[in-house]
C-alpha positions, 0 to 999 in steps of 0.5 A, spaced: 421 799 926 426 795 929 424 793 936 428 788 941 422 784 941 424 784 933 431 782 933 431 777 939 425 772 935 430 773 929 436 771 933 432 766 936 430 763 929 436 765 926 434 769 920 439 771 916 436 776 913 438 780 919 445 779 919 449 786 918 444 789 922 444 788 928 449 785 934 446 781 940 450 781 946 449 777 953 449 780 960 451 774 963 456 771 959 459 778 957 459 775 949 456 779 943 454 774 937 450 775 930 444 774 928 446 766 926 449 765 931 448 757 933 450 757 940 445 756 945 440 762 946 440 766 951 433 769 956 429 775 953 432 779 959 439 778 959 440 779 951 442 787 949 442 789 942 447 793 938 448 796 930 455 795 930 461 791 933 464 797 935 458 800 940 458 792 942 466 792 944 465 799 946 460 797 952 466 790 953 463 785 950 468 779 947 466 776 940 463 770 940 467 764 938 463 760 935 460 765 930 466 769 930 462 776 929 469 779 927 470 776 921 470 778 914 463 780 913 463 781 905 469 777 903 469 777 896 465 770 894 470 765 889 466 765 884 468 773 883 475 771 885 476 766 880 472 772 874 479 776 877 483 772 877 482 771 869 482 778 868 489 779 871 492 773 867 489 776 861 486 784 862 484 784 855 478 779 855 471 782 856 467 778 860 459 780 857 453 778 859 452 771 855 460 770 858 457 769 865 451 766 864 455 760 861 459 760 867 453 759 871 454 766 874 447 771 874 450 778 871 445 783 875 448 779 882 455 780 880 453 787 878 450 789 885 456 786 888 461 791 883 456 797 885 456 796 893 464 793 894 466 799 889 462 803 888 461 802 879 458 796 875 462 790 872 463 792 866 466 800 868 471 795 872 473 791 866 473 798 862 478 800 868 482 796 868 484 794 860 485 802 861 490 801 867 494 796 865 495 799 858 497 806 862 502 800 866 504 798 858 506 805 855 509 806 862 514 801 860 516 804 853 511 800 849 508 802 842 501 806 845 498 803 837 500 796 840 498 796 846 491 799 845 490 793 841 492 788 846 489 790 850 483 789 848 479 795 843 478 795 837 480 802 834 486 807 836 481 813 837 476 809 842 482 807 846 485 814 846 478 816 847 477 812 853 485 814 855 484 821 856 476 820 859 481 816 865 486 819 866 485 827 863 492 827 857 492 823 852 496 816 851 502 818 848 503 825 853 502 820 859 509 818 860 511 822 866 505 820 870 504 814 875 499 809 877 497 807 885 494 801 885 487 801 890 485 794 892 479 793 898 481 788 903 476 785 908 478 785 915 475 783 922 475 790 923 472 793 916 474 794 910 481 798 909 483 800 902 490 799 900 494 804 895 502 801 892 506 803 887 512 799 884 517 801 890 511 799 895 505 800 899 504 807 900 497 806 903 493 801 908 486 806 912 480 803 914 475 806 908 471 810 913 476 814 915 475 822 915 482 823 912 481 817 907 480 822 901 484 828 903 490 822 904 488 820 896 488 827 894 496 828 897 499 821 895 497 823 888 499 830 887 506 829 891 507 823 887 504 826 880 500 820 881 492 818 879 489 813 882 486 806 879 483 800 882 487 794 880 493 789 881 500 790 885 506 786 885 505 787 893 498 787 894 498 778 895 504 779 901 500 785 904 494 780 905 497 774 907 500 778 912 495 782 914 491 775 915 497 772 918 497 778 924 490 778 925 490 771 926 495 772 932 500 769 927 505 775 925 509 780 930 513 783 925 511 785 918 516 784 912 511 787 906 515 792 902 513 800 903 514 806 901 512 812 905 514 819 901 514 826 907 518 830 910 524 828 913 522 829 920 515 825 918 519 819 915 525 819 922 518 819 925 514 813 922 521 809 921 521 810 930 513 808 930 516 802 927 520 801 933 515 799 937 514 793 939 509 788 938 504 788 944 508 794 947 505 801 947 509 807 948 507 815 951 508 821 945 513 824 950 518 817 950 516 817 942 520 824 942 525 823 946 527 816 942 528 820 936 532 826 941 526 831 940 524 831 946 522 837 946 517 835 939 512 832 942 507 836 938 511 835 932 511 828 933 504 827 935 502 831 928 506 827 924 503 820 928 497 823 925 499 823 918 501 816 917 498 813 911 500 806 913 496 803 919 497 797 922 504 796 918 507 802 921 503 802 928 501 809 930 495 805 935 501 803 940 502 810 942 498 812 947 497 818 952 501 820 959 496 817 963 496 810 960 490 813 956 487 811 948 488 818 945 487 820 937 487 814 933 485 814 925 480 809 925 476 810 931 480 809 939 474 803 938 479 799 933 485 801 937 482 798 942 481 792 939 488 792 936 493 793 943 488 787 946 490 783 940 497 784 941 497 784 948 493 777 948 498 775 944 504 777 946 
């Protein structure tokens, strides 16, 4: 059993095998800290503990500067980026076991990195990939023949197989369908999926939302669309962006969106866009700003439904009575966001 007595030996010994699991927060210095934490430790009686940073915010405690509990956990390692990085430039290759061990690089931990961050092994990312690229090819008036070679399969039926396993139609009956391209980003905040198709980003949720897959499911039927990790021509600025803001460095977004709904949805989230940075703003003076005054429900509803958190800000609208009300990500995310901007602004 996990007890204080536990947890504050490790934070004293510095134990990196208890990162990710507990938090260690300072009743005198009201700072919360990891496990690893280098600063000077605390007395036993000033110490509490927590599972997350959201309990440890939640309670008022600030990160730690000096070991940054906030930042990027599980940033992807470079040794993955750069196996990434080969397969974006070619998506035919096919990295084997043999491939890896001669790039130094263990095929079990690239395995167990693959089936935790997304939930499939390397090779069925590789397999997804040569198939989303091919979609993207034949989408674009390619030969489906050409294409299944180019892409790096050795028979047109095993890729007209493996086609139809992905996307439910054959190669050449898939012409009238379209791809969202999922990528996960690592933020101070937890992870986030990003979707976007060729006119945008459509979607930016933290992976723990409820909504996530209802939201994924609506996207894809109103867009007759399925669902595919890979590459998007918007997803590099959406990241340095995203970096750029949560560094205190970026006010406005300039990343390309594209956010299909109702008209009154879109008058909606283009307002939200209105707001400015480091403000906040009440239902009600939301409403009247788009000359709905008596919409406050509507808009309230629509708020709700925003695909594109952060970039379309729905976490600066706040109740009447100067209150954090409902919020996708967890009013503990919200928080820290308005504290952000305020900070910064």
């Amino acid at each position: 059993m996990l007890t204080d007595k536990i947890m504050y030996k490790a934070l004293v010994d510095k134990d990196v095998s208890y990162e990710g699991i507990f938090f260690a927060a300072v009743k005198t210095t009201g700072i919360f800290c990891r496990p690893t934490c280098t600063a000077r430790k605390p007395k036993e009686e000033n110490v509490e503990f927590f599972a997350t940073v959201k309990e440890a915010i939640l309670k008022g405690y600030r990160p730690c500067k000096i070991c940054n509990p906030l930042v990027k956990p599980d940033e992807t390692p470079d040794y993955i980026k750069d196996i990434l990085n080969e397969l974006n430039a070619d998506p035919s290759l096919k990295f084997k076991d043999w491939n890896l061990v001669q790039k130094g690089i263990e095929p079990s931990k690239i395995r167990r990195w693959f089936l935790k961050n997304h939930g499939i092994t390397f090779h069925a990312y590789q397999r997804m990939y040569r198939i989303n690229t091919a979609f993207k090819k034949i989408q674009q008036g390619e030969s489906v023949t050409s294409v299944a070679f180019d892409s790096g399969f050795e028979s047109l039926s095993g890729f007209n197989d493996s086609f139809k396993s992905v996307f439910g139609v054959s190669p050449s009956n898939s012409k009238g369908r379209h791809i969202i391209n999922i990528k996960r980003i690592e933020t101070p905040l937890g992870t986030m999926y990003a979707g976007a198709v060729d006119e945008g980003i459509c979607l930016l949720e933290f992976t723990d939302r409820k909504m996530l897959e209802t939201e994924l499911k609506s996207l894809a039927k109103r867009l007759n669309a399925d669902i595919i990790l890979g590459a998007n021509k918007h997803f590099d600025m959406l990241e340095l962006q995203l970096n750029e803001y949560f560094e205190g460095k970026r006010k406005e977004f300039s990343v390309q969106l594209f956010t299909p709904g109702s008209e009154f949805q879109q008058a909606v989230w283009k307002e939200l866009q209105n707001i400015p940075y480091g403000t906040t703003r009440s239902y009600k003076e939301q409403a009247t700003a788009l000359k709905r005054p008596e919409a406050v429900r509507a808009v309230a509803n629509a708020n709700g439904m925003n695909r594109i958190s952060i970039l379309i800000p729905c976490h600066r609208v706040i109740g009447m009575d100067g209150s954090l009300t409902g919020y996708g990500g967890g009013l503990w995310r919200k928080k820290w966001l308005l504290d952000l901007e305020q900070k910064k602004h």
